[in-house]
C-alpha positions in Angstrom: 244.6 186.5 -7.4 240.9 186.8 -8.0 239.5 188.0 -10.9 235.9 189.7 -11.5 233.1 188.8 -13.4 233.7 189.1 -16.8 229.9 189.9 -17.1 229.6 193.6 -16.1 227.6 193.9 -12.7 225.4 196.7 -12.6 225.1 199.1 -9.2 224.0 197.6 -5.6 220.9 199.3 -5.9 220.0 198.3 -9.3 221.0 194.6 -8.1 218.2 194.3 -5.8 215.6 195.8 -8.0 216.8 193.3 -10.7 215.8 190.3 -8.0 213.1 191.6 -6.6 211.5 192.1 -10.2 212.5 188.7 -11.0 210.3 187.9 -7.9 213.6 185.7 -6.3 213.8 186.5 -3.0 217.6 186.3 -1.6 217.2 182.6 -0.2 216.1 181.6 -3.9 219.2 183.8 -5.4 221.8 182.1 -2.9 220.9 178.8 -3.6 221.0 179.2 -7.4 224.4 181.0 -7.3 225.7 178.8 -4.6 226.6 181.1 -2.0 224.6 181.8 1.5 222.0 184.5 1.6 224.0 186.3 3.6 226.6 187.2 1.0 223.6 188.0 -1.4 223.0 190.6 1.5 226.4 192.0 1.7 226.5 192.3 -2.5 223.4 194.3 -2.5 224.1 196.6 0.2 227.8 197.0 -1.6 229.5 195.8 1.7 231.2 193.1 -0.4 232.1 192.6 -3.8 231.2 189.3 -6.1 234.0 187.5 -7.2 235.5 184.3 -8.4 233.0 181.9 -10.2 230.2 182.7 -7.8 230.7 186.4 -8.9 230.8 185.2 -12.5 227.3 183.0 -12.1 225.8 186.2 -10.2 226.4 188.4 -12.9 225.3 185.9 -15.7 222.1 185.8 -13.2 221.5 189.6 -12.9 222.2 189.5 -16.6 219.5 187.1 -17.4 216.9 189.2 -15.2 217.7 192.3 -16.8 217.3 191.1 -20.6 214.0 189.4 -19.8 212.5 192.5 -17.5 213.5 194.6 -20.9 211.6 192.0 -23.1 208.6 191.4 -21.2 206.8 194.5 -23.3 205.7 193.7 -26.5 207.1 190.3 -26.8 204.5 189.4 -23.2 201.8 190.8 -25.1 202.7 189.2 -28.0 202.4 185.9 -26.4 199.6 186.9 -24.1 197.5 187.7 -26.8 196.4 183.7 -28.3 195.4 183.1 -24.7 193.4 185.6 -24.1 191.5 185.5 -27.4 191.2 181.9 -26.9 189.8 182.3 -23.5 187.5 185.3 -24.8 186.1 183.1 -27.5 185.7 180.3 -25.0 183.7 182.5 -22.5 181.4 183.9 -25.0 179.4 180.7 -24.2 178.8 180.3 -20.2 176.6 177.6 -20.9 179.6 175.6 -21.7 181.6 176.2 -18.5 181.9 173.6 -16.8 180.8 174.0 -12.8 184.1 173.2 -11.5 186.2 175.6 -12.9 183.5 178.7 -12.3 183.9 177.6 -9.0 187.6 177.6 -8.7 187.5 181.0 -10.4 184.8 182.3 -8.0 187.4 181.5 -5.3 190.1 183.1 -6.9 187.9 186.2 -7.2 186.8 186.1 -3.6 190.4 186.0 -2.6 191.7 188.6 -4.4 188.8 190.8 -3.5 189.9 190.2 0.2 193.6 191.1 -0.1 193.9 193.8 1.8 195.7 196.4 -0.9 198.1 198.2 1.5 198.2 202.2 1.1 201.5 204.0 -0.1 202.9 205.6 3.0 205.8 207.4 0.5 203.0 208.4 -2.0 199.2 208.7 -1.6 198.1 206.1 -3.9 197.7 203.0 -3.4 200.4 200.2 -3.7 200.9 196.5 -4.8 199.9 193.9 -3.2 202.1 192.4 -0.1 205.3 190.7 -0.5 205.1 186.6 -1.1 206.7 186.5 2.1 203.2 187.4 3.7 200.1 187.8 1.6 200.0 184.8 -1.5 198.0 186.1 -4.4 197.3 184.6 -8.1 198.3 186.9 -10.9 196.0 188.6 -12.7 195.9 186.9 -15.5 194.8 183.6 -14.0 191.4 185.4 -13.1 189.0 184.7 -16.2 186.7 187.5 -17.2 183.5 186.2 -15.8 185.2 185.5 -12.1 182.5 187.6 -10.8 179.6 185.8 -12.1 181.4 182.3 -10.8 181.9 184.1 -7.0 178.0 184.5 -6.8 177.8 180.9 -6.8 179.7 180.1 -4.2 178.9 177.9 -1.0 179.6 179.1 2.2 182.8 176.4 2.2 184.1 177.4 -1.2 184.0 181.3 0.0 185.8 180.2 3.3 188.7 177.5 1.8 189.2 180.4 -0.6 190.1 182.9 2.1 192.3 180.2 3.9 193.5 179.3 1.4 195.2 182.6 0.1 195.8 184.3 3.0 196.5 181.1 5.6 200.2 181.2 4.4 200.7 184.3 4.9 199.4 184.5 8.2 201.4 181.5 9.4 204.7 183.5 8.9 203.8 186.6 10.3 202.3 184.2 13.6 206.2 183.1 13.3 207.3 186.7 13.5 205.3 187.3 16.6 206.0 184.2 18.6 209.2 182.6 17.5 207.6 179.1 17.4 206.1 177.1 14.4 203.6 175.0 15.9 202.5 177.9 18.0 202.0 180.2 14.2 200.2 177.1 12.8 198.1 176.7 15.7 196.9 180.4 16.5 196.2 180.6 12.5 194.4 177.2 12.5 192.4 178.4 15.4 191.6 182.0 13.9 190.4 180.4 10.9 188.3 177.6 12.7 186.8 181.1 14.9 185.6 182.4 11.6 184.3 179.2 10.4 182.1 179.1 13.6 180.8 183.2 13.3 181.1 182.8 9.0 177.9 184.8 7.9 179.4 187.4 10.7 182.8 187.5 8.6 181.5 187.1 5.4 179.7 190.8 5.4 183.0 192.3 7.3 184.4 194.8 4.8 187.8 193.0 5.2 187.7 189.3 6.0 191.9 188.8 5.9 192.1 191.7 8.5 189.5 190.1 10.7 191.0 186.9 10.7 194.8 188.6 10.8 193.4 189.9 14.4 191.8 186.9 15.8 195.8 184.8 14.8 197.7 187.6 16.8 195.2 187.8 19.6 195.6 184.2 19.9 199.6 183.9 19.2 200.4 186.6 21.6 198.4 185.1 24.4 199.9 185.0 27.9 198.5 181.5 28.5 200.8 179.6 26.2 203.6 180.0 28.5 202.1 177.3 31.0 202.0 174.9 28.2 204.5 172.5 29.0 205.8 172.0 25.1 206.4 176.2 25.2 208.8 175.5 27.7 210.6 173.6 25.0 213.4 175.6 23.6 212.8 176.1 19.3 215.1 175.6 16.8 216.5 178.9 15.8 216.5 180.2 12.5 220.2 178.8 10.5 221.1 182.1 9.5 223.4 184.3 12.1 221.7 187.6 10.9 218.1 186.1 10.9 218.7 184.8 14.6 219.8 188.3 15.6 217.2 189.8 13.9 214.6 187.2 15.0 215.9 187.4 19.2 215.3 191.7 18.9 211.6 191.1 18.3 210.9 188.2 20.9 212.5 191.0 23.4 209.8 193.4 22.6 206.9 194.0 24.8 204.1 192.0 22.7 202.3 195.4 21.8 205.6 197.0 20.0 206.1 194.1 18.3 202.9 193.5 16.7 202.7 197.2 15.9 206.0 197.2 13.9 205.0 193.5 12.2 201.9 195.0 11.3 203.8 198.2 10.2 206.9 197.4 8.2 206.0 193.8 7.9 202.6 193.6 6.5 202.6 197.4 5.4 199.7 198.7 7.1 199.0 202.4 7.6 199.3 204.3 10.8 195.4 204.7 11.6 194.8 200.6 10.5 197.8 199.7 12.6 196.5 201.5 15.9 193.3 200.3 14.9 193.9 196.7 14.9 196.1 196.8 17.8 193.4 198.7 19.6 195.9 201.8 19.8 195.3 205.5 19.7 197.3 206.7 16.4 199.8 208.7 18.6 200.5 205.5 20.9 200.7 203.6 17.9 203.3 205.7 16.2 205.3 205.9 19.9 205.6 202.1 20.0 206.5 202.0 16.2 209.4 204.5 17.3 210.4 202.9 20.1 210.8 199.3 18.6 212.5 201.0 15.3 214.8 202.4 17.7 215.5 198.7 19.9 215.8 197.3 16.3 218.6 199.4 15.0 220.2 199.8 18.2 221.1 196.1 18.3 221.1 195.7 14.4 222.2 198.8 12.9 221.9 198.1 9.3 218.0 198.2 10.0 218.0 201.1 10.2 216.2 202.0 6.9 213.0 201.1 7.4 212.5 199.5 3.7 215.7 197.0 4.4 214.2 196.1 7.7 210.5 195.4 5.4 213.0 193.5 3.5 214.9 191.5 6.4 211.5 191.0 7.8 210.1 189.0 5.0 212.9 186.8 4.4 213.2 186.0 8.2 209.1 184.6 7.9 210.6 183.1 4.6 213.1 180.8 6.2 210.5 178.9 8.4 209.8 177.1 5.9 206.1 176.9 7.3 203.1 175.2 5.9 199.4 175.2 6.9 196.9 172.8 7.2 194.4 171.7 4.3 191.2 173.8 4.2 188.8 170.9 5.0 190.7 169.8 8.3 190.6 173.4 9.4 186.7 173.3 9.1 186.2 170.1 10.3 188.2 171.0 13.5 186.0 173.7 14.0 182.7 172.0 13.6 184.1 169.1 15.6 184.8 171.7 18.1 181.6 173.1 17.8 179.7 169.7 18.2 182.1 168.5 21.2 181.0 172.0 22.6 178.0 171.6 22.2 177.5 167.8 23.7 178.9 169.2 26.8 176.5 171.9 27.2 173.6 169.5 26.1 175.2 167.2 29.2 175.2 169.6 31.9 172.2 171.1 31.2 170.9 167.2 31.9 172.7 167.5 34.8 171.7 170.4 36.3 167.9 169.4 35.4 168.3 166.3 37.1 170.0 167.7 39.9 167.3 170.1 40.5 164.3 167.6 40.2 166.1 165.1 42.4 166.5 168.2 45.0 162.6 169.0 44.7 161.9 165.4 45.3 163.6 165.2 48.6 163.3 168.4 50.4 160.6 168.7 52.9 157.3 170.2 52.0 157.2 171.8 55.5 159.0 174.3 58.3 160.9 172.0 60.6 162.9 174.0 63.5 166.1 172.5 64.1 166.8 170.1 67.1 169.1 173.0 69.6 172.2 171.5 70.7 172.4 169.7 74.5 173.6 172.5 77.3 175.2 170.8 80.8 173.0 171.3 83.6 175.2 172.2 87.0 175.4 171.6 90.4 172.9 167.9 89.5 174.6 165.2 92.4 175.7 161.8 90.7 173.4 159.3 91.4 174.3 157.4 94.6 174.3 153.4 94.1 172.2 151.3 97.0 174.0 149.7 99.7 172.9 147.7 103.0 170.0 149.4 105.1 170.4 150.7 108.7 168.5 149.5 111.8 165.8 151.9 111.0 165.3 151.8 107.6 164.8 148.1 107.7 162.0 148.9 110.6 160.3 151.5 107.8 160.1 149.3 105.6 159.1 146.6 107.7 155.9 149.1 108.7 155.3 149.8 105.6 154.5 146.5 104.4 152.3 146.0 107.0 150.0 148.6 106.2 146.8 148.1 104.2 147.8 148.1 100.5 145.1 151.3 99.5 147.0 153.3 102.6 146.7 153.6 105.8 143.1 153.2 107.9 140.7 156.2 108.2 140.4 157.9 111.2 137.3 158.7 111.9 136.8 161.3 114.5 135.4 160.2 117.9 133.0 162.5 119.9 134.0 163.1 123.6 
C-alpha cells in the first residue's frame, strides 16, 4: 500500500506556477525528482497523483520553491543592495572602466533592446519577455547603469554577435518546430544570420532586428527546395517522449502557412496584426489559419486544447532538441566567405564574357557577304557518252580534215564569167 507525501502538496494549478516561478521547466523538474516529464505532466494537470518516494521528493521540491518565492522580498533586496552600491560607486568613474567590459555591456544592452516584448493578448499591457524555451535574455540586474553609453561604442561585429548571440538560440528551436529536423533549424538560422551580416547597416536601422532576422530563418526553413536534398530524405530521430512525438507529427502535417502562423502565435506569443504581418497574411486569414490549426491540434491531441497548455507543450517540445548554434564569428565568416566566393565568380564571368566578346569582334567580318545558295539538280542533262571505234565515215572526216590548211580552208575568190 502506497502512502503520500508526508509534505503537504499544494493544488495542480498552484504546482505549475510554483515551477514555472522557479524558472524549472518540466524536463529540469523530472530529472531532479526522478521521474519522466510526462508524469510531471499528468501531476500538474491533476490526471495523476504523486506518490511513493518520488511523491515525497516532489513535494520537498514544491516546498523548497514556495519558501524561497516567499523570501525573495526583502531578504533579495537585502542582498542586492552591497552590489549595487558597489557597482554604483564603481561607475561613478567611467574613466576607470575598462574597454572590455563596456563592450560586453553595450552588447547586453543592444540585445535586450532587440527583444521583441510580446503584447498581452488577455490584457492590454504589455507582458514579459518570451519563454527560455525561445527568446534567451540576461536578467536585469546583469545590465550596469551606464549600458547605454557602452552600446554607442559598439563595432558593427559586436552589435551583430550580440543579436546572434541572444536571440540565435531561440531561433534554432522554433526552426525545429517548423521543420522537424536539427541540421535543417541550425542551417536556415545560420543562413538568416549570415543574410543580415551581408545587408547589416540595412538591419541595423530596422525598428526590430530579432523579427527581421526571425523572418529571413522561417522563409528559409519552410522552403520547398530542401526536399530534393538528398540528406532530407533521411528519416530524423524523433523526439524520446511519446507525447512530444504526437505533438511534434500534428505540426509537420500542417500546410507550412498554418503552422508558422500558430508557432508564431502561441509559440513565440505574437499578436494577431504582427503575426499576419510577418507571414504576409491579411489579419482575418491569419486568425482563420490560427483556428484551423488550433482545431487539427486538439482534434488529434485533445488536452491542447487550452491554448496556454499548448504555449506550454510547445516550448518544452523545442526544449527537448537539445539544439545548439554556431559561434558568432563562424557565422560571419561564412557569410563574408560567401560573399567573397560570390563575388570571385562574378568578377570571373564578367572576364569571360569580356573576352568572349572581344574575341567575337576580332573575328567577324567587317563586310556583307551573301551566302553561297545551295546546288539545285538540273533535269533532262544526257550522261556523257564514253568514245568508242569510229565508223567508215568518220574516219574519212577526219582524214579531210587534216588535210586542210591549218588557218581553214582556201578562199574562194569569185571568178567573172
Amino acid at each position: 500500500m502506497t502512502r503520500s507525501p508526508a509534505t503537504p502538496l499544494p493544488p495542480p494549478g498552484e504546482r505549475r506556477r510554483l515551477r514555472e516561478a522557479g524558472a524549472l521547466t518540466r524536463d529540469q523538474l523530472a530529472e531532479r525528482v526522478g521521474v519522466r516529464p510526462a508524469t510531471v505532466r499528468a501531476w500538474e494537470s491533476g490526471r495523476s497523483t504523486p506518490r511513493g518516494r518520488s511523491g515525497e521528493a516532489y513535494a520537498r521540491l514544491l516546498a523548497g520553491l514556495a519558501g524561497a518565492e516567499g523570501g525573495t522580498g526583502e531578504d533579495g533586496a537585502r542582498a542586492s543592495a552591497p552590489e549595487h552600491s558597489e557597482h554604483s560607486g564603481h561607475s561613478g568613474h567611467p574613466g576607470h572602466h575598462d574597454r572590455r567590459d563596456r563592450q560586453k555591456a553595450g552588447a547586453m544592452a543592444m540585445a535586450m533592446a532587440m527583444v521583441t516584448v510580446r503584447p498581452d493578448r488577455r490584457g492590454g499591457g504589455t507582458a514579459g519577455p518570451e519563454p527560455s524555451a525561445f527568446v534567451q535574455t540576461p536578467p536585469p540586474s546583469a545590465l550596469p547603469s551606464d549600458a547605454p553609453d557602452a552600446a554607442a561604442d559598439l563595432t558593427p561585429a559586436q552589435a551583430f554577435d550580440a543579436l546572434y548571440s541572444f536571440c540565435a538560440p531561440a531561433l534554432v528551436r522554433q526552426a525545429y518546430l517548423l521543420t522537424g529536423r536539427r541540421d535543417l533549424a541550425r542551417q536556415s538560422v545560420e543562413r538568416a544570420f549570415q543574410l543580415a551580416w551581408d545587408r547589416w547597416p540595412e538591419v541595423a536601422r530596422d525598428p526590430d532586428p530579432a523579427g527581421w532576422v526571425r523572418a529571413a530563418a522561417y522563409e528559409w526553413a519552410l522552403s520547398p527546395w530542401h526536399r530534393f536534398l538528398r540528406r532530407h530524405r533521411q528519416p530524423e530521430p524523433p523526439p524520446p517522449d511519446e507525447d512530444d512525438r504526437a505533438l511534434l507529427d500534428v505540426l509537420l502535417h500542417l500546410p507550412p502557412p498554418y503552422r508558422r502562423t500558430l508557432v508564431l502565435y502561441d509559440g513565440v506569443g505574437l499578436g494577431l496584426p504582427e503575426t499576419a504581418a510577418e507571414t504576409e497574411a491579411t489579419t482575418r486569414a491569419a486568425a482563420g489559419r490560427l483556428l484551423h490549426a488550433r482545431e487539427t491540434v486538439a482534434a488529434r491531441l485533445p488536452d491542447l486544447s487550452d491554448p496556454r497548455e499548448l504555449h506550454q507543450r510547445l516550448a518544452e517540445l523545442a526544449s527537448t532538441g537539445r539544439l545548439r548554434s554556431a559561434a558568432p564569428p563562424a557565422v560571419r565568416g561564412g557569410s563574408e566567405r560567401r560573399a567573397r566566393f560570390w563575388t570571385r565568380a562574378a568578377i570571373a564571368f564578367t572576364v569571360a564574357l569580356i573576352g568572349a566578346t572581344t574575341l567575337t569582334l576580332r573575328t567577324a567580318p567587317t563586310r556583307y557577304e551573301p551566302p553561297v545558295p545551295p546546288g539545285e539538280t538540273v533535269q533532262g542533262v544526257p550522261p556523257p557518252v564514253a568514245p568508242g571505234p569510229l565508223s567508215e565515215e568518220e574516219r574519212e572526216l577526219r582524214a579531210r580534215l587534216r588535210a586542210e590548211f591549218p588557218g581553214g580552208p582556201e578562199r574562194l575568190t569569185p571568178q567573172a564569167r
